[in-house]
C-alpha positions in Angstrom: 65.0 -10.8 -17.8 64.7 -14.4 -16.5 63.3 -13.0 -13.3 60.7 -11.3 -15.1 59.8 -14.4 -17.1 59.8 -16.4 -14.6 57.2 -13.5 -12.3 54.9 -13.6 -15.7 54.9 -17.8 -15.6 53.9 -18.0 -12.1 51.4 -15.1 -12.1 49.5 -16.5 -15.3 49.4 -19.7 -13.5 48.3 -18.0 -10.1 46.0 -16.5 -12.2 44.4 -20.3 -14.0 44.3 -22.0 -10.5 42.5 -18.9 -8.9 40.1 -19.5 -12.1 40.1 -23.1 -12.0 38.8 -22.6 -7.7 36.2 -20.3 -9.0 35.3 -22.4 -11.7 35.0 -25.5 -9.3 32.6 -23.0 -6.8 30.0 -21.9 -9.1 29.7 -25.3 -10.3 29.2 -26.8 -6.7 26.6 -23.7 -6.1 24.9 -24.6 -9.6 24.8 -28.4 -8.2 23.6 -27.2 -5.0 20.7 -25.3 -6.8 22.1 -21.8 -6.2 23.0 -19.3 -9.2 24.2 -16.1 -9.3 21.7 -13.7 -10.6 23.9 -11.1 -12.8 20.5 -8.9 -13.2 17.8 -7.7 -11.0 15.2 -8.1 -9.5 14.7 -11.1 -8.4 12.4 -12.5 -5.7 11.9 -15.6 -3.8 8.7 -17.6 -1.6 8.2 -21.1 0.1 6.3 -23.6 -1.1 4.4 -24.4 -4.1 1.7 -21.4 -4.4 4.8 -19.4 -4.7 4.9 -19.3 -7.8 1.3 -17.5 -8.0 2.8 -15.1 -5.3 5.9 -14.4 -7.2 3.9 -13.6 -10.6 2.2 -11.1 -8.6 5.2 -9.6 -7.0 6.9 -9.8 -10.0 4.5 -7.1 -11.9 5.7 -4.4 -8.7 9.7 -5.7 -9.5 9.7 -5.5 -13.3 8.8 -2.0 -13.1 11.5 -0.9 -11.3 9.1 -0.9 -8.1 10.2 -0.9 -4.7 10.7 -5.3 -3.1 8.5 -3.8 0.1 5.6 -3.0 -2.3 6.5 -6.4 -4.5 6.4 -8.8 -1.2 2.8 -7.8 0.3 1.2 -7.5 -3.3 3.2 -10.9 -3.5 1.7 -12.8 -0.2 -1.8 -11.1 -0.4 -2.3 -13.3 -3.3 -2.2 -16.8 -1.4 -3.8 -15.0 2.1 -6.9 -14.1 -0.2 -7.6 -17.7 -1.5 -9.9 -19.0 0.7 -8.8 -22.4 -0.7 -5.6 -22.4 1.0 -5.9 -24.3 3.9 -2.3 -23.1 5.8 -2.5 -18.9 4.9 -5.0 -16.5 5.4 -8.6 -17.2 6.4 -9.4 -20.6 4.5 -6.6 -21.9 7.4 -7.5 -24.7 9.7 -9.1 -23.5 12.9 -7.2 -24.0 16.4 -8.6 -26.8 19.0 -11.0 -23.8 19.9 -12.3 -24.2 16.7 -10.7 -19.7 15.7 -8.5 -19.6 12.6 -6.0 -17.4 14.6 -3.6 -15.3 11.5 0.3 -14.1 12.4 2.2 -12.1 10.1 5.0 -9.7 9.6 7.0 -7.4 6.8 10.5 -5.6 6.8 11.9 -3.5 4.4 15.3 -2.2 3.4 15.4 0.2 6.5 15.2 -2.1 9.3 11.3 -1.2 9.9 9.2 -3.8 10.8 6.0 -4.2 11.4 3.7 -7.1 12.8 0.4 -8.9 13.9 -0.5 -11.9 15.9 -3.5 -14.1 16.8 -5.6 -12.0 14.7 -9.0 -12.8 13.4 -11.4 -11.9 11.0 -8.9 -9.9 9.0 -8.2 -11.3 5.5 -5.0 -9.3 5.0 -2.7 -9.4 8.0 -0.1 -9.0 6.2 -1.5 -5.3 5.4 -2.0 -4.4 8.8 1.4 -5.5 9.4 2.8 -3.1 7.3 0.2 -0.1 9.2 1.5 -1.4 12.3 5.3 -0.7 11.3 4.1 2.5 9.3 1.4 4.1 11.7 2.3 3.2 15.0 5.3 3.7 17.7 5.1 -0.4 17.6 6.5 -3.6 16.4 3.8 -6.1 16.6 0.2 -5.9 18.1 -1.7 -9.3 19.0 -5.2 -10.7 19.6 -8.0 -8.2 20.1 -5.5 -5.3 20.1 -3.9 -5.9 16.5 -7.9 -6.7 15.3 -8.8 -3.1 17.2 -6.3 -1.2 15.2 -7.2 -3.0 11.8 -10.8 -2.0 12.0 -9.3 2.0 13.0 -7.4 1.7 10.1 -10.0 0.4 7.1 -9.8 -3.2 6.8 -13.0 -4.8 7.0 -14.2 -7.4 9.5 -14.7 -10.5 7.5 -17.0 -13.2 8.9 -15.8 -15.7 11.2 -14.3 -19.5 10.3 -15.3 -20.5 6.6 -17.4 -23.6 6.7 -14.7 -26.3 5.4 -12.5 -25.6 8.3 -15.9 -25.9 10.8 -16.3 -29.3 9.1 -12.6 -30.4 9.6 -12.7 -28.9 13.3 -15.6 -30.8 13.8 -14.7 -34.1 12.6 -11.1 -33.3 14.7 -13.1 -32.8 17.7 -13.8 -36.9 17.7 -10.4 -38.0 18.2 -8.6 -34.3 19.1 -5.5 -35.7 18.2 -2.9 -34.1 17.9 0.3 -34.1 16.1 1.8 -32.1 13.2 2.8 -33.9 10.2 6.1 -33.1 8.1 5.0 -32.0 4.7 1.4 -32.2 5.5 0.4 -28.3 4.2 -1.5 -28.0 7.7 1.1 -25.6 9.4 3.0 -23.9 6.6 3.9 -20.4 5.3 4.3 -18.3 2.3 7.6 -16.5 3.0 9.0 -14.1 0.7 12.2 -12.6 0.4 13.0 -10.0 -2.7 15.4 -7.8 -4.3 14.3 -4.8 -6.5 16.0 -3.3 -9.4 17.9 -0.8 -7.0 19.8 -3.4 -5.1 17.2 -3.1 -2.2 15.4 -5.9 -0.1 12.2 -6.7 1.9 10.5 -9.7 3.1 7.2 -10.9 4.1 5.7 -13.4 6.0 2.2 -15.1 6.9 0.4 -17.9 8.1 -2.4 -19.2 9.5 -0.1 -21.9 11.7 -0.4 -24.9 13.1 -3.9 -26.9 12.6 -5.4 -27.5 15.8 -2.8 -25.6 17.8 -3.9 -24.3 21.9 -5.8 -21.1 21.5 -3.4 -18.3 21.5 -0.1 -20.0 19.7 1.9 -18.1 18.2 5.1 -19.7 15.9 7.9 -18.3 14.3 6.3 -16.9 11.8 5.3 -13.1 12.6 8.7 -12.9 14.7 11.2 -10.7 13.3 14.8 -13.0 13.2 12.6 -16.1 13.7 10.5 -16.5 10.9 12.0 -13.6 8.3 14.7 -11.3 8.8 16.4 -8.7 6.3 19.8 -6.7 6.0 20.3 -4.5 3.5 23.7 -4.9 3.9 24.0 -8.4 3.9 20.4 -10.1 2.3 17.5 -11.6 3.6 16.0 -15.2 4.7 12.9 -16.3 5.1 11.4 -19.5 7.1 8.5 -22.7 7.3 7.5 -25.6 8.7 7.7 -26.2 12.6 7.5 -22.8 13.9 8.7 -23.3 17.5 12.0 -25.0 16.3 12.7 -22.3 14.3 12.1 -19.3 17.3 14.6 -21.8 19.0 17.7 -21.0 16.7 16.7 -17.3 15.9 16.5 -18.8 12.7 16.0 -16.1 10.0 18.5 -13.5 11.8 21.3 -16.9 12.0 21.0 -17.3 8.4 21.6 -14.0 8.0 24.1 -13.0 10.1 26.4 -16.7 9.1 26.0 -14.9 5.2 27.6 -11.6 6.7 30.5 -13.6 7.9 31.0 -15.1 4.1 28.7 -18.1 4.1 26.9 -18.5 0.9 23.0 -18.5 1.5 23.4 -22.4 0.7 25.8 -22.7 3.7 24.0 -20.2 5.9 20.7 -22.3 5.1 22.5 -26.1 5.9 24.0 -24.6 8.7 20.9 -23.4 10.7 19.3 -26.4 10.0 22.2 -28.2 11.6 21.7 -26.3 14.2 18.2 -27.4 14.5 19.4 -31.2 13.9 21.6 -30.8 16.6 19.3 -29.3 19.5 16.5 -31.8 18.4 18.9 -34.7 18.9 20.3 -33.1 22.2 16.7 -32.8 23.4 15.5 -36.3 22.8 13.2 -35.7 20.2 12.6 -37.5 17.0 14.3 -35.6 14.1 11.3 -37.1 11.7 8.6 -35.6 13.5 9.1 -32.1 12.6 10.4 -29.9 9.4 12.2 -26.7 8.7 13.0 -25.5 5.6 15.2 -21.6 4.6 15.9 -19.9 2.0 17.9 -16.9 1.0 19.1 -14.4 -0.7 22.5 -12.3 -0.7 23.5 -9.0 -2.6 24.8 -10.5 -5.4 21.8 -12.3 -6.3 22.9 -15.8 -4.9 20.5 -18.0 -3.5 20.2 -20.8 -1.1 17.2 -23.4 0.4 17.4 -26.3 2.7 15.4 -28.1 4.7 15.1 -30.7 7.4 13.7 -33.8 5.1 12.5 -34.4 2.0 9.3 -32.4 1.1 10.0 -28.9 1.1 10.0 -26.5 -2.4 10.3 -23.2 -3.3 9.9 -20.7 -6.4 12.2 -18.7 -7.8 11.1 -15.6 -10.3 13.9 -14.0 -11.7 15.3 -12.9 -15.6 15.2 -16.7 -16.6 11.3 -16.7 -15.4 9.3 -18.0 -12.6 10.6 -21.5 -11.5 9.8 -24.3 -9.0 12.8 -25.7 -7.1 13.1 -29.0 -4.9 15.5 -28.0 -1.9 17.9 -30.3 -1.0 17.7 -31.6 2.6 19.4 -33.3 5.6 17.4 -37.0 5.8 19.0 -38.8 3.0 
């Protein structure tokens, strides 16, 4: 009998430190920004005009529709505004003086579909999908990707609106150039979602870098670089300095460090300490450039971080559609 009091004492107090450890997790995950979403959908995007992209994808989520469907209707919304001067065709032109557009999508099935260096298209992220729904291909570029738009439907739109001729114009005088952190001159909406049936997809598009050599591509329409998605694990999405991202295989790491147990908040701090550490073994200066991640895993969890100070992303999900500061390495 005193053998079996003494098995119920130290299992109930197994039991309160295993709770107590839990207890002391969520809170440093609730610190760290992450929660657990107990109910889906939910969906996530980069930057500030995410949460316009997010109430759009949210009307394809809420009724039960699929997070493929939810993330184009999602990043269509930001390529379409001609006012947006890092997406779609209101971008900033390269030195040439083309706004160049890169894009890709992936669903829960592992299909993906991209485009790069396309112009005159207002929805690459559209003829993404056509690529990884109509063709035998991944990504088509350049002349080729604008070829198989025009087969498919989408209209030619006219060439570079006249703001970004002005600013190419008045960058012509000095054509310097250098990417600023933070500066909305080479970002991204990314977005990464989960649907009511447990299911993800992501989405991602850009205009790129302002002023880039005609012909640049970034991270950003490169599946494991600049989005990548597991059904079986979750999905992460990237911004910011597109070539240091393609370095680390950035989206697929994040990924593939939350299959191994990493929460997306760890899988998000460690890729960028990744980045941290190459720049630093490179010679570079760590303040000249910024990444930021974020992520999602099955269980609703999120994670963000970033490089320096700067970087935000929205959240929709059943507490509404929010605007979070990530935390970051440069403190």
């Amino acid at each position: 009998m005193e053998d079996r009091r003494n098995f119920i004492k130290t299992s109930a107090l197994a039991t309160a430190a295993i709770l107590t450890n839990l207890s002391k997790a969520d809170a440093k995950e609730q610190k760290t920004g992450n929660r657990l979403t107990s109910v889906k959908p939910v969906v996530l995007s980069t930057w500030k005009f995410g949460i316009d992209a997010n109430a759009e994808a949210w009307k394809t989520l809420a009724n039960s529709g699929r997070a493929l469907d939810a993330v184009e209707a999602g990043v269509k919304v930001i390529e379409g505004n001609m006012k947006e001067r890092s997406v779609g065709l209101g971008g900033r032109p390269d030195r040439d003086g083309h706004v160049t557009l890169d894009a890709c999508i992936m669903d829960e099935f592992a299909n993906i579909g991209s485009v790069a260096c396309i112009e005159h298209i207002k929805h690459p992220i559209s003829v993404a999908r056509a690529v990884m729904e109509k063709t035998p291909h991944v990504m088509l570029v350049g002349e080729g990707a604008l070829q198989f738009a025009l087969s498919q439907g989408f209209t030619k739109e006219k060439g570079v609106v006249e703001e970004s001729q002005k600013d190419w114009k008045e960058w012509l005088k000095t054509s310097n150039y250098k990417p600023q952190a933070n500066i909305e001159n080479h970002d991204t909406i990314g977005m990464i979602a989960m649907d009511a049936n447990g299911n993800f997809s992501g989405a991602c598009t850009t205009s790129g870098l302002a002023y880039k050599m005609h012909g640049r591509v970034g991270d950003s329409p490169i599946i494991g670089a600049g989005l990548f998605v597991d059904n079986e694990v979750g999905a992460a999405t990237a911004t910011g300095h597109g070539e240091e991202v393609i370095r680390i295989a950035g989206c697929h790491l994040v990924v593939e460090l939350m299959r191994q147990g990493k929460s997306p908040q760890q899988a998000c701090e460690e890729a960028v300490a990744r980045i941290v550490r190459i720049t630093k073994n490179r010679g570079k200066n760590l303040k000249d450039i910024q990444v930021g991640f974020i992520a999602i895993n099955q269980n609703g969890q999120h994670g963000a971080y970033c490089i320096q100070s700067g970087f935000n992303y929205a959240i929709y999900d059943g507490s509404g559609n929010n605007l979070v500061d990530s935390d970051y390495f440069m403190k």
